[in-house]
C-alpha positions as CSV (number, residue, x, y, z in Angstrom):
1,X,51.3,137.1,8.6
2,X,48.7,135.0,9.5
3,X,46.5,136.6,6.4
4,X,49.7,135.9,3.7
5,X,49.6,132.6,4.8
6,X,45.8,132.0,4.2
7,X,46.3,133.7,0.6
8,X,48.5,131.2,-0.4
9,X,46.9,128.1,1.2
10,X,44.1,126.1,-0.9
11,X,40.6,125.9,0.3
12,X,38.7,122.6,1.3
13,X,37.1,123.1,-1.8
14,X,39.8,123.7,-4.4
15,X,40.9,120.6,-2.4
16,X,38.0,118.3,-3.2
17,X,37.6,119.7,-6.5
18,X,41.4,118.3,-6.7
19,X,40.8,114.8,-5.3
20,X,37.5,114.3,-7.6
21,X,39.5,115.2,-10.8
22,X,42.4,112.6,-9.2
23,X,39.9,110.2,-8.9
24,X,37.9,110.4,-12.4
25,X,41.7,110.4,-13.6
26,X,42.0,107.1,-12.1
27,X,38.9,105.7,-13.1
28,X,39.0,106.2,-16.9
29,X,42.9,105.1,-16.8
30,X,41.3,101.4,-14.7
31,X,38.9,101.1,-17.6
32,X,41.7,102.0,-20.2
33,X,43.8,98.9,-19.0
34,X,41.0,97.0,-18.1
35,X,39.7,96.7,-21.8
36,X,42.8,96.1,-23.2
37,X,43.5,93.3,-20.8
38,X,40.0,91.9,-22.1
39,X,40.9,92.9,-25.6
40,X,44.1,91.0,-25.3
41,X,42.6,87.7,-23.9
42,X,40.2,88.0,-26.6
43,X,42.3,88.1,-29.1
44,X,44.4,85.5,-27.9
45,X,41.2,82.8,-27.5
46,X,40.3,83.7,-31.0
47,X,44.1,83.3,-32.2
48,X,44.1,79.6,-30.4
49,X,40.6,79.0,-32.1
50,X,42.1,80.0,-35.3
51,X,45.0,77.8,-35.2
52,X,43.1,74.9,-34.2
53,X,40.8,75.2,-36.7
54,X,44.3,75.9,-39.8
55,X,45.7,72.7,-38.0
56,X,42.1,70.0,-38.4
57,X,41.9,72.0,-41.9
58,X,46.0,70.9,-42.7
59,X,45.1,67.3,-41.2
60,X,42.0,66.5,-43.0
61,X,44.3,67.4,-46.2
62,X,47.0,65.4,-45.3
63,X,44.5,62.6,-44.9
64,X,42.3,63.2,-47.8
65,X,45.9,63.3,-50.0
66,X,47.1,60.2,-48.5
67,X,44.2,58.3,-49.7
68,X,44.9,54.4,-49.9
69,X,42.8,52.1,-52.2
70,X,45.4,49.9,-53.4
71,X,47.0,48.4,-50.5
72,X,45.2,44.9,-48.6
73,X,44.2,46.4,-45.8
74,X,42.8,49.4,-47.6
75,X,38.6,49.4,-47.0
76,X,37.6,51.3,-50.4
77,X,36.0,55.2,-49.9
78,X,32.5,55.0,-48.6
79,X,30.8,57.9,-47.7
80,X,27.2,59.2,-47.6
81,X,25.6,62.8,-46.7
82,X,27.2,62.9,-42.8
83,X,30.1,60.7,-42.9
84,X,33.2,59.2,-44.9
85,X,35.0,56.4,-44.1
86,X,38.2,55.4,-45.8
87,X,42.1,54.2,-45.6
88,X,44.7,56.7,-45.8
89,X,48.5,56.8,-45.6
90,X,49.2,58.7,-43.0
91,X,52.7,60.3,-42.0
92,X,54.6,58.6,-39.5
93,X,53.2,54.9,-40.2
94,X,53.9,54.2,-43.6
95,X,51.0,51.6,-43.6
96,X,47.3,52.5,-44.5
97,X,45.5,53.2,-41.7
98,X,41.2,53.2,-41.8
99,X,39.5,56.5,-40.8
100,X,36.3,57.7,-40.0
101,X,35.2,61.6,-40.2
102,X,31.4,62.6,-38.8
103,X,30.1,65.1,-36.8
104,X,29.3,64.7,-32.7
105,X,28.6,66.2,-30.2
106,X,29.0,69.7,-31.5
107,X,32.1,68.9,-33.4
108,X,33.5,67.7,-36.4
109,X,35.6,64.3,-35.2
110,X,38.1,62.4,-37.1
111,X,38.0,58.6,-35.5
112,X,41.1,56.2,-36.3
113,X,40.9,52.3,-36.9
114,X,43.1,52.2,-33.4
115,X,40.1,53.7,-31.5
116,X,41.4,57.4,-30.7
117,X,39.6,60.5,-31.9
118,X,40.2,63.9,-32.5
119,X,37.9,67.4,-31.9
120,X,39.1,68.7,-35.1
121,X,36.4,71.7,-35.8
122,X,33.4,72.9,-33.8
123,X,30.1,71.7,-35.8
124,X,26.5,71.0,-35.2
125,X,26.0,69.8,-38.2
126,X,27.7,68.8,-41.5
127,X,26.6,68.4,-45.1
128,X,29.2,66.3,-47.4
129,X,29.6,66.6,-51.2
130,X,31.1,64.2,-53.5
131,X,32.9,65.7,-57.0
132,X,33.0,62.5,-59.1
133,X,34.6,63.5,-62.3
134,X,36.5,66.7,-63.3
135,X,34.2,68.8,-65.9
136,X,31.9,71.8,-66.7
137,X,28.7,69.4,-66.7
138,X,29.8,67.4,-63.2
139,X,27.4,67.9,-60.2
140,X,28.3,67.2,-56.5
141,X,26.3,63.7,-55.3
142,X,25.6,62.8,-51.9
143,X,27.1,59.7,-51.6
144,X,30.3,57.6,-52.6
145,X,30.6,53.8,-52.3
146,X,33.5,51.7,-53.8
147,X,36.0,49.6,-53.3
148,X,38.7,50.8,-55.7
149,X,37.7,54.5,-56.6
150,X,37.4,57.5,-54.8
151,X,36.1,60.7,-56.0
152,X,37.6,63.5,-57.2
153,X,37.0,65.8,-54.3
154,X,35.3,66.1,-50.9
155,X,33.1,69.5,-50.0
156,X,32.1,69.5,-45.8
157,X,30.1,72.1,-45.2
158,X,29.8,72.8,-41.6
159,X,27.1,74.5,-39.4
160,X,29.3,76.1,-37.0
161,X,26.5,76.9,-34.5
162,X,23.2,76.6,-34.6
163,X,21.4,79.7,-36.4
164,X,25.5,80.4,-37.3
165,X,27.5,80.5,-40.4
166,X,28.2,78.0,-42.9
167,X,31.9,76.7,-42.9
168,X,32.7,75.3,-46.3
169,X,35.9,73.0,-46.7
170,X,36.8,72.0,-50.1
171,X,39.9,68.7,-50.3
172,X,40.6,67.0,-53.6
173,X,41.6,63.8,-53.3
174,X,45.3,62.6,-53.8
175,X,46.3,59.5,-55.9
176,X,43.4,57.4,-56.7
177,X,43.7,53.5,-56.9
């Protein structure tokens, strides 16, 4: 009886051998989860970058169409190779407002006449573009100053990070004074 029984008993090794497999099992099923966890944060941070970024793009082209020359308070368009300044007609306000867009500290910043900023787009640095005149023979200048014209559009182009890609952003400009 006592020889059946061994028969159909396991061994300490068929045992083991059980337990290690278990074990590995385990293991690669952790790692499984474990990267898709990461996978899943990942993607969300880039999904929150990726908004942010749609949102500063649909601001800037809600201020760049609201452009303001004609009102009093309006300041012109002045703008040179790191920095515009001019008044826009925001929504909400109905008034034109005077607003400031330049790159610092490692971001693209939109500053308003009241004194609060916003981190629209992560930049190190910017290059801005000014489209004066619709046509096959028009070239982008560096710089814009004037009290009652604007120009036609805007091109930022953003260094994302340093030794990184090249953002470009293109807004025309809405009704001109």
């Amino acid at each position: 009886m006592t020889r059946r029984r061994a028969e159909r008993a396991f061994t300490l090794i068929e045992v083991m051998v059980a337990l290690t497999l278990g074990s590995l099992l385990v293991l690669a099923v952790h790692r499984v989860f474990g990267a898709s966890a990461d996978l899943t944060r990942d993607l969300q941070a880039r999904r929150t970058e990726h908004n942010r970024a749609m949102e500063a793009r649909r601001t800037l082209t809600r201020m760049f169409a609201g452009l303001d020359l004609t009102s009093p308070s309006a300041i012109g368009f002045r703008g040179d190779a790191s920095s515009i300044r001019f008044s826009s007609r925001v929504a909400g306000n109905g008034r034109a407002s005077s607003l400031q867009i330049s790159a610092t500290e490692s971001w693209l910043v939109l500053r308003r006449e009241d004194g609060s900023t916003d981190r629209l787009i992560p930049a190190v640095r910017i290059a801005i573009d000014y489209l004066p005149a619709v046509g096959a023979d028009t070239s982008w200048v560096r710089g814009w100053q004037s009290p009652v014209s604007a120009p036609v559009a805007v091109r930022l182009r953003l260094l994302t990070a340093e030794g990184g890609p090249i953002d470009t952003l293109l807004f025309t400009i809405g009704t001109r004074g």
